[in-house]
Backbone as XML, in Angstrom:
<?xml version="1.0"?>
<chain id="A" units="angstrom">
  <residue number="1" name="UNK">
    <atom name="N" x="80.221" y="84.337" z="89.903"/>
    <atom name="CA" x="81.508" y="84.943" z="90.190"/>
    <atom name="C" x="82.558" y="83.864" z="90.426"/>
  </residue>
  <residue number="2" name="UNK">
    <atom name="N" x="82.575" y="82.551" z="89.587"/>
    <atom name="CA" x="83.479" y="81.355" z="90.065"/>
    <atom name="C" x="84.680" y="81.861" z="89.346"/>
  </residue>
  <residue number="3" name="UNK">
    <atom name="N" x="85.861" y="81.745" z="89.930"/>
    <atom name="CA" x="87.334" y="81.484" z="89.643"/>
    <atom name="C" x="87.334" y="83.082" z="89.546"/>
  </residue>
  <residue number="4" name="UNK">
    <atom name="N" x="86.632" y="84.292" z="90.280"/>
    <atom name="CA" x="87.070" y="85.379" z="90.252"/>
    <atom name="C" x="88.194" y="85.645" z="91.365"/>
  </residue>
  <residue number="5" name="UNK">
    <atom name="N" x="89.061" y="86.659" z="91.249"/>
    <atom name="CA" x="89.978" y="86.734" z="92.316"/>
    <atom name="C" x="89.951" y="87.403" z="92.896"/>
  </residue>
  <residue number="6" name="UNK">
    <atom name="N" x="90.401" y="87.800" z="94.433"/>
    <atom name="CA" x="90.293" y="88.796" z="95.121"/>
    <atom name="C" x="89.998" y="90.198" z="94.535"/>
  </residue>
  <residue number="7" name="UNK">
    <atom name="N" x="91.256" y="90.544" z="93.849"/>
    <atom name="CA" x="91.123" y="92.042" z="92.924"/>
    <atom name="C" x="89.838" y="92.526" z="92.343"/>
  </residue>
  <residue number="8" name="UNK">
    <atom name="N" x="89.585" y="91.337" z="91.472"/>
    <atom name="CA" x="88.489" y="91.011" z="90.391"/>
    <atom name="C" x="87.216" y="91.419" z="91.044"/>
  </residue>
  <residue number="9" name="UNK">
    <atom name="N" x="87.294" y="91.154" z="92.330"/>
    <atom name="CA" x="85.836" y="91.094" z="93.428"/>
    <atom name="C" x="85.814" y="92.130" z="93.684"/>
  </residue>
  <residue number="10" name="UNK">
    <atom name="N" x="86.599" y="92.758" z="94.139"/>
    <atom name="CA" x="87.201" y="94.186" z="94.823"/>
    <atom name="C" x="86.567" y="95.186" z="93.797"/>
  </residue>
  <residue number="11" name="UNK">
    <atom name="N" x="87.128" y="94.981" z="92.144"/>
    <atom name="CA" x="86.805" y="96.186" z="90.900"/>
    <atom name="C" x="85.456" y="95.942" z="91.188"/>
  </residue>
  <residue number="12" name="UNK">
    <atom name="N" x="85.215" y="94.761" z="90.905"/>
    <atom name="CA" x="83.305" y="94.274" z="90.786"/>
    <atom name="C" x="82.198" y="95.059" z="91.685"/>
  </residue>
  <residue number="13" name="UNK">
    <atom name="N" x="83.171" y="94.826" z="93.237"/>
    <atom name="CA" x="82.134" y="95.391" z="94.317"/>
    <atom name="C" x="82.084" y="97.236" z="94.074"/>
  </residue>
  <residue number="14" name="UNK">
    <atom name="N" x="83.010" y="97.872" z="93.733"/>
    <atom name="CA" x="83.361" y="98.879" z="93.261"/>
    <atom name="C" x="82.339" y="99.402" z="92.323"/>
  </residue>
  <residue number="15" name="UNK">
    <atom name="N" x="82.309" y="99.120" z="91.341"/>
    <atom name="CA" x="81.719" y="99.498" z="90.301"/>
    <atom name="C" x="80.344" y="99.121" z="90.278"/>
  </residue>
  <residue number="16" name="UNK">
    <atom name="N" x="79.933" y="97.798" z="90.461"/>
    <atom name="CA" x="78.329" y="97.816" z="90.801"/>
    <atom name="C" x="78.079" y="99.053" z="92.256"/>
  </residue>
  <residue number="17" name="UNK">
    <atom name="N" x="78.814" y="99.315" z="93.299"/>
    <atom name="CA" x="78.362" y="100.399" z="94.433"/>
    <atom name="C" x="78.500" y="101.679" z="93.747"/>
  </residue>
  <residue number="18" name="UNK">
    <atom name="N" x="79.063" y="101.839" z="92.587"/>
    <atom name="CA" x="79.030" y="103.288" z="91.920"/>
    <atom name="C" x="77.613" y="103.275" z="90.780"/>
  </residue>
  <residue number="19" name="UNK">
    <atom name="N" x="77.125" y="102.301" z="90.787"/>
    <atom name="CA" x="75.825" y="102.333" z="90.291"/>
    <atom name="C" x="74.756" y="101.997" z="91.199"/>
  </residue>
  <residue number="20" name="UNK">
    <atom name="N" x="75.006" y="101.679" z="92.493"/>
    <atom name="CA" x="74.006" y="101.737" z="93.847"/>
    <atom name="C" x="73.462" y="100.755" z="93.638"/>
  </residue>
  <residue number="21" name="UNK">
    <atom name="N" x="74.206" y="99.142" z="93.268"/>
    <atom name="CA" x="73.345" y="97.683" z="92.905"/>
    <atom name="C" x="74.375" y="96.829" z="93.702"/>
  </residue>
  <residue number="22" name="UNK">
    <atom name="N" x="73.238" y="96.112" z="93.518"/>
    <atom name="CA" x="73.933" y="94.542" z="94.308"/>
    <atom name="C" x="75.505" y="93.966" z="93.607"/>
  </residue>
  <residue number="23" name="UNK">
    <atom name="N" x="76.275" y="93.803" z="94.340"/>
    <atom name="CA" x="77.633" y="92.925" z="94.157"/>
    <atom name="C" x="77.546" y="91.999" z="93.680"/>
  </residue>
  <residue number="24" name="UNK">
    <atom name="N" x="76.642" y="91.223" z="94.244"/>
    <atom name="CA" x="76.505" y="89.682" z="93.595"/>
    <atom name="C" x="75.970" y="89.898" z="92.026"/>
  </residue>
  <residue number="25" name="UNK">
    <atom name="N" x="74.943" y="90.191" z="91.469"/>
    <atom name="CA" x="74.613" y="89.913" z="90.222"/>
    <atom name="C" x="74.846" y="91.479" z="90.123"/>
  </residue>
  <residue number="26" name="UNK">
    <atom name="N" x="74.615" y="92.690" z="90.088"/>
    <atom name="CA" x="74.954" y="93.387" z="89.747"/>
    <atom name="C" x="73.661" y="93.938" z="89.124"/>
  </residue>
  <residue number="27" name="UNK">
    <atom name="N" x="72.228" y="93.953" z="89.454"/>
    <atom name="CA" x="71.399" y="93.995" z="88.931"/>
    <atom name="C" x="70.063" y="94.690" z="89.779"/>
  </residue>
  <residue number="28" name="UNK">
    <atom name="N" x="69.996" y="93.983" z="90.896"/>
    <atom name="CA" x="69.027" y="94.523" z="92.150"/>
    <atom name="C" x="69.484" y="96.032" z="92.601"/>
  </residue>
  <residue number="29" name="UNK">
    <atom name="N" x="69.105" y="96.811" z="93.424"/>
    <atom name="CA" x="69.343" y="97.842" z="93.715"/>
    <atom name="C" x="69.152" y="97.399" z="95.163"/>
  </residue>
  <residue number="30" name="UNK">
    <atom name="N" x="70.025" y="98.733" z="95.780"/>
    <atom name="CA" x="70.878" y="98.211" z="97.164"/>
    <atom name="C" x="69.895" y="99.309" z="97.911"/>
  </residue>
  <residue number="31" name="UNK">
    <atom name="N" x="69.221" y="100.437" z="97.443"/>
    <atom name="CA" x="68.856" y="101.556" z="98.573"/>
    <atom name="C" x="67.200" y="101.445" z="98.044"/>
  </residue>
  <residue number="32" name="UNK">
    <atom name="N" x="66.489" y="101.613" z="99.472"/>
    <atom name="CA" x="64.838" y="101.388" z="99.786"/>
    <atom name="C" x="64.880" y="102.975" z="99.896"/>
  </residue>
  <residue number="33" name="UNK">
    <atom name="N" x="64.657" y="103.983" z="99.223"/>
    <atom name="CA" x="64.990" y="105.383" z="99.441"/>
    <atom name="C" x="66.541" y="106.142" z="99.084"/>
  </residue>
  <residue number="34" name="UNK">
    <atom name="N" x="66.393" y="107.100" z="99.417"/>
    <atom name="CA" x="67.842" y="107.851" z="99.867"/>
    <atom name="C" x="69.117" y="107.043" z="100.111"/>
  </residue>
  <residue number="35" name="UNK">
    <atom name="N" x="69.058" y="106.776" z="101.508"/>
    <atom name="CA" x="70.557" y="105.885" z="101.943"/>
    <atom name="C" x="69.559" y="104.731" z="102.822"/>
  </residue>
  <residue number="36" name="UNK">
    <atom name="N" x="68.577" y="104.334" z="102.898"/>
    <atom name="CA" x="68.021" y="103.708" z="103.562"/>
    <atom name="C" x="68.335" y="102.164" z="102.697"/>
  </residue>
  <residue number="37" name="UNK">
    <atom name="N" x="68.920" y="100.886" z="103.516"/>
    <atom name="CA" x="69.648" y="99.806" z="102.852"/>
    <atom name="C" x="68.249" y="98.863" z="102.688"/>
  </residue>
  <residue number="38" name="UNK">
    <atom name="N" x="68.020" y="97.980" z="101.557"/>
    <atom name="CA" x="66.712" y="97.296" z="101.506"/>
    <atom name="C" x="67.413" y="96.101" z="102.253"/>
  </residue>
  <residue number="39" name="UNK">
    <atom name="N" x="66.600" y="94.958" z="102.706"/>
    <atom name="CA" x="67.141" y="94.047" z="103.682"/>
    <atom name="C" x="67.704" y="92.746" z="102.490"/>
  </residue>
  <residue number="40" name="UNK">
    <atom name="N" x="67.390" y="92.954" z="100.962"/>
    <atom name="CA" x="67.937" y="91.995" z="100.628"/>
    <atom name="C" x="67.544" y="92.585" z="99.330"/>
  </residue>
  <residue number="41" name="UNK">
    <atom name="N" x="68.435" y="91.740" z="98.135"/>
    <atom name="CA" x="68.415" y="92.033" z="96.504"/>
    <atom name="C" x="67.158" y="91.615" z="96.188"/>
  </residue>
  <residue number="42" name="UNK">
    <atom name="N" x="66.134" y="92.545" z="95.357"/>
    <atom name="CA" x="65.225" y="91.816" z="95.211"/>
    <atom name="C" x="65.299" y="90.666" z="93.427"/>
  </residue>
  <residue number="43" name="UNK">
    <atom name="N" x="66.399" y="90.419" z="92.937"/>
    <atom name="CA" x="67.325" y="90.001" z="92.063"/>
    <atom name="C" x="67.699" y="88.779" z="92.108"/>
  </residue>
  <residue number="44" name="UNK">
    <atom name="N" x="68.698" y="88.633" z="93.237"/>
    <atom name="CA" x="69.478" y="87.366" z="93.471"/>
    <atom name="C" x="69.334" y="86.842" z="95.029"/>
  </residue>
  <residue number="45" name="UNK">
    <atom name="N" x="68.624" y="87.939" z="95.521"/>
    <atom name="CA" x="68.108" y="87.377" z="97.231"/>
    <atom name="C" x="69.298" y="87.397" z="98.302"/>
  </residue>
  <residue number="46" name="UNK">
    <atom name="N" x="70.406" y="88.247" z="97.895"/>
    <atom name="CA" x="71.351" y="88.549" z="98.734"/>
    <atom name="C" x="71.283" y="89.384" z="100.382"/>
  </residue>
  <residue number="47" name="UNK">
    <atom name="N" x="71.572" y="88.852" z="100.903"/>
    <atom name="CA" x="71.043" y="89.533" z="102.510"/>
    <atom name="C" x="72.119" y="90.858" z="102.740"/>
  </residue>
  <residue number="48" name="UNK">
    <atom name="N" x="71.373" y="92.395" z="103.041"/>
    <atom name="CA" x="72.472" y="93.389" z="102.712"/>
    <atom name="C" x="72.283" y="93.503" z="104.262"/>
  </residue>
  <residue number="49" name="UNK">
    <atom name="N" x="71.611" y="92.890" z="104.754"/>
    <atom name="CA" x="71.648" y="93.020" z="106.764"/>
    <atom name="C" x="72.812" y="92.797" z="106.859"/>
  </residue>
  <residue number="50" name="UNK">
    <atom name="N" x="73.555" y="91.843" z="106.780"/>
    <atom name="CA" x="75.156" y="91.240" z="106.994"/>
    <atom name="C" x="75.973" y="92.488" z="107.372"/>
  </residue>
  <residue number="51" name="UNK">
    <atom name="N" x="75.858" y="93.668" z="106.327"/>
    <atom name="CA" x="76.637" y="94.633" z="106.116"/>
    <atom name="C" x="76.363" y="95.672" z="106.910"/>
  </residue>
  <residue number="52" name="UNK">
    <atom name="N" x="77.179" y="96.534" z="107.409"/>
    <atom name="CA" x="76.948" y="97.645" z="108.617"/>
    <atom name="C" x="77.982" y="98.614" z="108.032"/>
  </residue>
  <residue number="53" name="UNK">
    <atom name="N" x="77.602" y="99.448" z="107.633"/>
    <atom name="CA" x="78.510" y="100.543" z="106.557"/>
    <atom name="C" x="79.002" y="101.872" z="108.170"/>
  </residue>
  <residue number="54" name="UNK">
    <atom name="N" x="77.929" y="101.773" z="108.932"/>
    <atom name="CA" x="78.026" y="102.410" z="110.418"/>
    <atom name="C" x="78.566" y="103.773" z="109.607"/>
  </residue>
  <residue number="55" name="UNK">
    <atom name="N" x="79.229" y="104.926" z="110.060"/>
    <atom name="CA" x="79.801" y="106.648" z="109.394"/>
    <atom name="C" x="80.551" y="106.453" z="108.480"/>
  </residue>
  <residue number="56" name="UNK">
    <atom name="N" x="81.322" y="105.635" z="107.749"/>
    <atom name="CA" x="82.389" y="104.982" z="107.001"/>
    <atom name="C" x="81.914" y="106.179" z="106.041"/>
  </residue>
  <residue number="57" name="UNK">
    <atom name="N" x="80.848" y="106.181" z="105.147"/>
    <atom name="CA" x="80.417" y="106.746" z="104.373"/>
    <atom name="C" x="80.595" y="108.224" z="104.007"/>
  </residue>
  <residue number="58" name="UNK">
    <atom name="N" x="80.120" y="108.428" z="105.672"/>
    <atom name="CA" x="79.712" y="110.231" z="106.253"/>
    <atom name="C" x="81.576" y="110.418" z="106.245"/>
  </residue>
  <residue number="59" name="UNK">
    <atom name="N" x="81.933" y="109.809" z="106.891"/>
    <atom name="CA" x="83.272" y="110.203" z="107.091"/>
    <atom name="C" x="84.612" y="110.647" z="105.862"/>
  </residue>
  <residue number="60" name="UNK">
    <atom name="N" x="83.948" y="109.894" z="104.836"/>
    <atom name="CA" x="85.104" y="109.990" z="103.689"/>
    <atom name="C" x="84.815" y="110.698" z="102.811"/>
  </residue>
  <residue number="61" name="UNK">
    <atom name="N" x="82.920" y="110.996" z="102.795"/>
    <atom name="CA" x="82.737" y="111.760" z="101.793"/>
    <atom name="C" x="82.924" y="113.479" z="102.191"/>
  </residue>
  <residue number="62" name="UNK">
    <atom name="N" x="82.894" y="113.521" z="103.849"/>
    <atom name="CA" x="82.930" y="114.879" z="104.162"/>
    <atom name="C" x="84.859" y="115.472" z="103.819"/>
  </residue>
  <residue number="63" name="UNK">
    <atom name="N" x="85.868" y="114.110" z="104.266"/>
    <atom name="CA" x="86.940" y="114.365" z="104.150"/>
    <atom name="C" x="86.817" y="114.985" z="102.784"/>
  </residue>
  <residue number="64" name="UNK">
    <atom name="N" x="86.802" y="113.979" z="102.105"/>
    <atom name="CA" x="86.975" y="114.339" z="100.688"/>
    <atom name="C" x="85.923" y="116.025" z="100.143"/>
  </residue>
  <residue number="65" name="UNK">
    <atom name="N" x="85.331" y="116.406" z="100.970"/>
    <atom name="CA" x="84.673" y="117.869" z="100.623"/>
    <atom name="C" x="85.580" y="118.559" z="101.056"/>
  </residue>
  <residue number="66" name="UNK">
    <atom name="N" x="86.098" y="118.345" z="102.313"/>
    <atom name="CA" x="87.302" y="119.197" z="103.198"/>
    <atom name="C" x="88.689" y="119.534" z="102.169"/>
  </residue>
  <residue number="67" name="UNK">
    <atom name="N" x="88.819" y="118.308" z="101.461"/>
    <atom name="CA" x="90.291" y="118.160" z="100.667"/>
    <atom name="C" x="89.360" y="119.689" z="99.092"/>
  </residue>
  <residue number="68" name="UNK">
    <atom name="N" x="88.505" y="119.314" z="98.842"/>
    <atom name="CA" x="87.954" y="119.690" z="97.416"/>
    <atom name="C" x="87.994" y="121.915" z="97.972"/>
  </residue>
  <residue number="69" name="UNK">
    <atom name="N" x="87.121" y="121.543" z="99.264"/>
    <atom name="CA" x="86.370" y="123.058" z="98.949"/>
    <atom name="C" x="86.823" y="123.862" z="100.416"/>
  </residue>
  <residue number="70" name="UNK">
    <atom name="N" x="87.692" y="122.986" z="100.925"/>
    <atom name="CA" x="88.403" y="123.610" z="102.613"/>
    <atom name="C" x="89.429" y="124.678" z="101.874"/>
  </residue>
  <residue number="71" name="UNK">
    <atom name="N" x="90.358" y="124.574" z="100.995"/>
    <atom name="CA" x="90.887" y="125.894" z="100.607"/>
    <atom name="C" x="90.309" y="127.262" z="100.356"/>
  </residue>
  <residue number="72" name="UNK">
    <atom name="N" x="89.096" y="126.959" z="99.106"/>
    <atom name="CA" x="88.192" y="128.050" z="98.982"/>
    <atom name="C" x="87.785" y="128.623" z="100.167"/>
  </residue>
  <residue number="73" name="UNK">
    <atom name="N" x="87.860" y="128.039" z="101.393"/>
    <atom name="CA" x="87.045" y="128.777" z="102.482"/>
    <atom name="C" x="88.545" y="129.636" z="103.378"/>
  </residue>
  <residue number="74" name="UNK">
    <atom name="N" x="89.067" y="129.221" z="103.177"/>
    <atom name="CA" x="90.799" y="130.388" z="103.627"/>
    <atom name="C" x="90.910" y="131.266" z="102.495"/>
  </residue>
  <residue number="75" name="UNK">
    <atom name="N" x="90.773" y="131.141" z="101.001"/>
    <atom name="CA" x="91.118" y="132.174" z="100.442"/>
    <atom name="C" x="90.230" y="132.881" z="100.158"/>
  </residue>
  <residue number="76" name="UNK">
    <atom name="N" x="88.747" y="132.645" z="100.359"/>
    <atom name="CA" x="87.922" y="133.646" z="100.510"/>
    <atom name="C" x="88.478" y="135.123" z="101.040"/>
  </residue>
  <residue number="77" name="UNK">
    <atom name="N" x="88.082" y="134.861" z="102.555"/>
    <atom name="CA" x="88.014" y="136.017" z="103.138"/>
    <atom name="C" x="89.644" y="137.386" z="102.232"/>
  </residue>
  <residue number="78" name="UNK">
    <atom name="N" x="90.588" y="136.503" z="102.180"/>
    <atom name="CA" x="91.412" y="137.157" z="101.707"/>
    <atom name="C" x="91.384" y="137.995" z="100.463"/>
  </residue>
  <residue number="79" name="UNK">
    <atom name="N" x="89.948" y="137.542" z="99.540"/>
    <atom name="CA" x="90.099" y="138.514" z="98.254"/>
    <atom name="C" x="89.310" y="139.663" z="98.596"/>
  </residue>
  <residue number="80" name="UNK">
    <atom name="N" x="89.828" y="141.284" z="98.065"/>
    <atom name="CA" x="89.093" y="142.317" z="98.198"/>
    <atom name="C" x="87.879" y="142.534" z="98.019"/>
  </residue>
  <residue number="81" name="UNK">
    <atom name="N" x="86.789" y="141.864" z="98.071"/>
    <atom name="CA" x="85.795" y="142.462" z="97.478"/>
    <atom name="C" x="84.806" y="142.747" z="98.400"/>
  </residue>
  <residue number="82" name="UNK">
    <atom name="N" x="83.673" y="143.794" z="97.544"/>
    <atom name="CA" x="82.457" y="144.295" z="98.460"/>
    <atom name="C" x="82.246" y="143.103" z="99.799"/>
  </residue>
  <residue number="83" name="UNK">
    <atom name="N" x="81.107" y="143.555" z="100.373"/>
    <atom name="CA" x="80.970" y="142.184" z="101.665"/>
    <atom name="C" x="79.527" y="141.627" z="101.152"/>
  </residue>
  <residue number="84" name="UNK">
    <atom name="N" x="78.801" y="142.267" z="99.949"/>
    <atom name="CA" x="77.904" y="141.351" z="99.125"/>
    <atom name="C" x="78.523" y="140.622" z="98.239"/>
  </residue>
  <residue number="85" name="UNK">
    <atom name="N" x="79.422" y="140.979" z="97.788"/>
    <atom name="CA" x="80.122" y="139.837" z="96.803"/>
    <atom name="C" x="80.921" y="138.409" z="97.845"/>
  </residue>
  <residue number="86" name="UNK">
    <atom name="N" x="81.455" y="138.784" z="98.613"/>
    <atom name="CA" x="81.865" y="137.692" z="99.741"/>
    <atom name="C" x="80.813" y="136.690" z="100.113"/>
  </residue>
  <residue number="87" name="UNK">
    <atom name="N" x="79.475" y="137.455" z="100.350"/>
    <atom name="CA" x="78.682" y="136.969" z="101.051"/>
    <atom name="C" x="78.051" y="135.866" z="99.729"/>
  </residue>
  <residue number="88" name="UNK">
    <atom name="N" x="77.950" y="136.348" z="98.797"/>
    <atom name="CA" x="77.560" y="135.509" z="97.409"/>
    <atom name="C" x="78.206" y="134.255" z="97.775"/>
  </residue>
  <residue number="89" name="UNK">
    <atom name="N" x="79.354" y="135.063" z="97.235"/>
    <atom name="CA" x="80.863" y="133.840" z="97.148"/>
    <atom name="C" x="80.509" y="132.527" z="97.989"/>
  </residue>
  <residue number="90" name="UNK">
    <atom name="N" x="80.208" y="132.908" z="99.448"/>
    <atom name="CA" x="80.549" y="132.234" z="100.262"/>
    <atom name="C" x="79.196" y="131.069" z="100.153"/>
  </residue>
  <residue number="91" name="UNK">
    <atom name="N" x="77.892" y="131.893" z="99.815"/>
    <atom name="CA" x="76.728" y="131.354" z="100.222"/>
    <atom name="C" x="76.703" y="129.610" z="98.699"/>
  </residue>
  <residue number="92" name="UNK">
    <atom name="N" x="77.729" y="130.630" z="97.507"/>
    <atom name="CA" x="77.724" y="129.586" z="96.568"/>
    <atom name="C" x="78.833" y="128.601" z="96.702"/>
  </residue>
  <residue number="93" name="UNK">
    <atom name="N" x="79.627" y="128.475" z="97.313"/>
    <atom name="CA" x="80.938" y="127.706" z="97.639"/>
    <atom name="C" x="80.006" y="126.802" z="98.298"/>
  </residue>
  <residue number="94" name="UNK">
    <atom name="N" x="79.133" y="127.140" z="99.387"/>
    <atom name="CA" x="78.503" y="126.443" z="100.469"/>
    <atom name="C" x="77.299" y="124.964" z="99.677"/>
  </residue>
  <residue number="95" name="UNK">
    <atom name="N" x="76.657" y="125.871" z="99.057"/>
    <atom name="CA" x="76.038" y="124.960" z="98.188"/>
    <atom name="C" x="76.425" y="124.147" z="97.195"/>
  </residue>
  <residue number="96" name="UNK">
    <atom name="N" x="77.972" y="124.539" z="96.665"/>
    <atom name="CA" x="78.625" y="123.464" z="95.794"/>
    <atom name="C" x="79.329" y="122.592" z="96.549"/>
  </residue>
  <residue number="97" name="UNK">
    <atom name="N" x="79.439" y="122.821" z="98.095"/>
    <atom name="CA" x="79.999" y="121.929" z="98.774"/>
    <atom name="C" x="78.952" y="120.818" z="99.812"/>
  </residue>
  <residue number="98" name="UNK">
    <atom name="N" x="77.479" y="121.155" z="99.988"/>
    <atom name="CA" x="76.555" y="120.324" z="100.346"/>
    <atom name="C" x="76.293" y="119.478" z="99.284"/>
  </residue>
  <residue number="99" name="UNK">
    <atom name="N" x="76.337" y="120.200" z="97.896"/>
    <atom name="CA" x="75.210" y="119.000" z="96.592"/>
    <atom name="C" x="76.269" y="118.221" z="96.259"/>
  </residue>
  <residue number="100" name="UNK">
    <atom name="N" x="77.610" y="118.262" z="96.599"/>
    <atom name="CA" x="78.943" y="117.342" z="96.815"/>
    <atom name="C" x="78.684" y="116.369" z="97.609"/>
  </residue>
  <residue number="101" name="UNK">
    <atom name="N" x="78.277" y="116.597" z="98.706"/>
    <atom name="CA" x="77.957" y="115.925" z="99.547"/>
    <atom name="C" x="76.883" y="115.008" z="99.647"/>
  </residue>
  <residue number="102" name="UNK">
    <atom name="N" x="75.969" y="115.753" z="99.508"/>
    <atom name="CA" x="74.949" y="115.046" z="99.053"/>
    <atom name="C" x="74.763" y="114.108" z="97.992"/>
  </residue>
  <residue number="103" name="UNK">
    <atom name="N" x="75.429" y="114.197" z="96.381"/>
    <atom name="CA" x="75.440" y="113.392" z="95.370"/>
    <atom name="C" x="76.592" y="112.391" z="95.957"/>
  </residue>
  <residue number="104" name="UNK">
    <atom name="N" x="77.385" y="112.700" z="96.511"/>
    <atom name="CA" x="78.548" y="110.996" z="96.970"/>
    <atom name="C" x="78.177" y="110.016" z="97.760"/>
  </residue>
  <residue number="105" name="UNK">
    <atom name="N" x="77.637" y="110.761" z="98.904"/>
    <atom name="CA" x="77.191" y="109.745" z="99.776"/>
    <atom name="C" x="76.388" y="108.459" z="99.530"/>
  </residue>
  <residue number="106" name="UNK">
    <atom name="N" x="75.231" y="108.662" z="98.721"/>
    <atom name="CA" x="74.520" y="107.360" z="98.280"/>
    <atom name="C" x="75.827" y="106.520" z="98.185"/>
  </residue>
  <residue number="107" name="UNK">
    <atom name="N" x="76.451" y="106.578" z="96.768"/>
    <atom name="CA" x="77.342" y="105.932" z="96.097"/>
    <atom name="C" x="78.935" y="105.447" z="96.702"/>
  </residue>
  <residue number="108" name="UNK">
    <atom name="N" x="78.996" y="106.064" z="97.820"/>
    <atom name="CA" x="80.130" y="105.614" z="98.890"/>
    <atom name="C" x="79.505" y="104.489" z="99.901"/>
  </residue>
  <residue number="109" name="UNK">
    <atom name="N" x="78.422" y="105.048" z="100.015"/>
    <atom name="CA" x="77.582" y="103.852" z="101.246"/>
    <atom name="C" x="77.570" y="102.489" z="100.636"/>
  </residue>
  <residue number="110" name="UNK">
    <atom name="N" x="77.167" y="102.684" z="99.199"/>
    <atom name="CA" x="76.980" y="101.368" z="98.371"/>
    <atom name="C" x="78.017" y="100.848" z="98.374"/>
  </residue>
  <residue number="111" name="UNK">
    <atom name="N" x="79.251" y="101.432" z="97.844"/>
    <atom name="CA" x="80.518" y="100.701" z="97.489"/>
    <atom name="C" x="81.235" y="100.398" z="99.026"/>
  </residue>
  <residue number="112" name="UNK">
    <atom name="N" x="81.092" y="101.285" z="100.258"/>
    <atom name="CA" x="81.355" y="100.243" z="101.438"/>
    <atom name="C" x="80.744" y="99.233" z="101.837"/>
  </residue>
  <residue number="113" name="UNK">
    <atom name="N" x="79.615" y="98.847" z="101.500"/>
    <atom name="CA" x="78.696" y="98.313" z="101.602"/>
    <atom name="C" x="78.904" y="96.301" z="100.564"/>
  </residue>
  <residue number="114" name="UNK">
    <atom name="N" x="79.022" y="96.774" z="99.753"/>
    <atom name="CA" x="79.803" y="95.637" z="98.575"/>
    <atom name="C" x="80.953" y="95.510" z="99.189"/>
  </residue>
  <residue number="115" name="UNK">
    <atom name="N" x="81.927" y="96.280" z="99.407"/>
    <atom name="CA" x="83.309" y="96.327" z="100.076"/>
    <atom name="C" x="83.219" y="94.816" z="100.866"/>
  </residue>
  <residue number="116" name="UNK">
    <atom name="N" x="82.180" y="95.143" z="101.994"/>
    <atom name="CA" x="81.865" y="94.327" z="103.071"/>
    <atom name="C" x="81.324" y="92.997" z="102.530"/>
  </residue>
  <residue number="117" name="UNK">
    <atom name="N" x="80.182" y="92.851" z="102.110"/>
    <atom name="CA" x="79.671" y="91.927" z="101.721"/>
    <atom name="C" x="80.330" y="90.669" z="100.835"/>
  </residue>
  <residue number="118" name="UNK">
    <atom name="N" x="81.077" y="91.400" z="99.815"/>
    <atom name="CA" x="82.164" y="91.032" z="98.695"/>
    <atom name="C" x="83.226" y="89.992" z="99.481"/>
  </residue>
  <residue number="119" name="UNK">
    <atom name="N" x="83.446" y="90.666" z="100.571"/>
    <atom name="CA" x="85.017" y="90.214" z="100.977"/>
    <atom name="C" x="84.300" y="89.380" z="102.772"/>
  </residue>
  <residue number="120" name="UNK">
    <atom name="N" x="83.335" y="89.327" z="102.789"/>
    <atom name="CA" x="82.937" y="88.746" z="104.023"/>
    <atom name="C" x="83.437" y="89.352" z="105.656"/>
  </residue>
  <residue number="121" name="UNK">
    <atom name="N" x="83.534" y="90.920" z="105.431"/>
    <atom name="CA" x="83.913" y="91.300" z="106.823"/>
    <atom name="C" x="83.127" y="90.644" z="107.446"/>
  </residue>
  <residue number="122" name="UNK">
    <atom name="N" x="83.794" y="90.942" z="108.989"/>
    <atom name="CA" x="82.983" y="90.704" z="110.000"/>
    <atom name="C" x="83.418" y="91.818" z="110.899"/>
  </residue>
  <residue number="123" name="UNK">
    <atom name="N" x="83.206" y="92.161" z="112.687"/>
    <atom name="CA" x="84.171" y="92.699" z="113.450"/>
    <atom name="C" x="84.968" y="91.705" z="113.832"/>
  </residue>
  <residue number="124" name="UNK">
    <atom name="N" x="86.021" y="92.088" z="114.696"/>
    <atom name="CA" x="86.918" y="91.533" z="114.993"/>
    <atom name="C" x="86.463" y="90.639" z="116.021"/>
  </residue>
  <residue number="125" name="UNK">
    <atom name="N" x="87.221" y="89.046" z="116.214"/>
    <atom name="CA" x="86.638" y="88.434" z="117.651"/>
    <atom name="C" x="88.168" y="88.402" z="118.455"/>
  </residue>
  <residue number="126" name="UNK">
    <atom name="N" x="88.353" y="88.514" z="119.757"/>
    <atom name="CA" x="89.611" y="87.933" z="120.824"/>
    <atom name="C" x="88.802" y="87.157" z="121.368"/>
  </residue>
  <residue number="127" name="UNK">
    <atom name="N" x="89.969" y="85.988" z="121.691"/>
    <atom name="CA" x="89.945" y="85.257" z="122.530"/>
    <atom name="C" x="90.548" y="85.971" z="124.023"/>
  </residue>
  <residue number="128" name="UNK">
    <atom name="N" x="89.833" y="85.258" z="124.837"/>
    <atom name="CA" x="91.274" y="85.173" z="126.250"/>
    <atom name="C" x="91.826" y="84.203" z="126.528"/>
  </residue>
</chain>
């Protein structure tokens, strides 16, 4: 990654976390399971301990369900129909809004995850 630039790192870390792989080579895979993080690339030997993704993940992918399928759940109740057809409605809104959930999250964890690693967060230190 020599003479890449900030941006450049940024698309990079991006797009390898939308394929759930390592930043650095772009090749290892980042999850030991589900969302469970492996402790390093087994690829290029990159340490993914460094990185602490902490709710970042949970948090943006639920927003982003809220923005997608939070209307459907106000204009529900408002259309006329039987209270088995509601109850359908509602039970299938519900499940297109968990397997939403469920399919992003891997792929948000990864790309905060590169985010971090990519750009060398840390937390914050003060002095006194």
């Amino acid at each position: 990654m020599r003479g890449m630039t900030q941006e450049t790192n940024a698309q990079s870390a991006v797009l390898t976390g939308l394929r759930c792989r390592c930043y650095k080579c772009g090749e290892g895979k980042v999850f030991d399971g589900y969302l469970r993080l492996k402790t390093a690339c087994e690829v290029c030997g990159e340490d993914f301990a460094k990185g602490d993704t902490g709710d970042g993940p949970a948090f943006f992918v639920m927003f982003g369900a809220l923005i997608l399928f939070g209307p459907f759940y106000f204009l529900l109740p408002l259309v006329d129909w039987p209270v088995w057809a509601l109850a359908l409605a509602l039970l299938t809104l519900t499940g297109a809004m968990l397997g939403f959930i469920f399919w992003a999250l891997r792929p948000f964890k990864a790309i905060l995850l590169n985010l971090q690693l990519a750009n060398n967060a840390a937390p914050a230190e003060f002095e006194d």
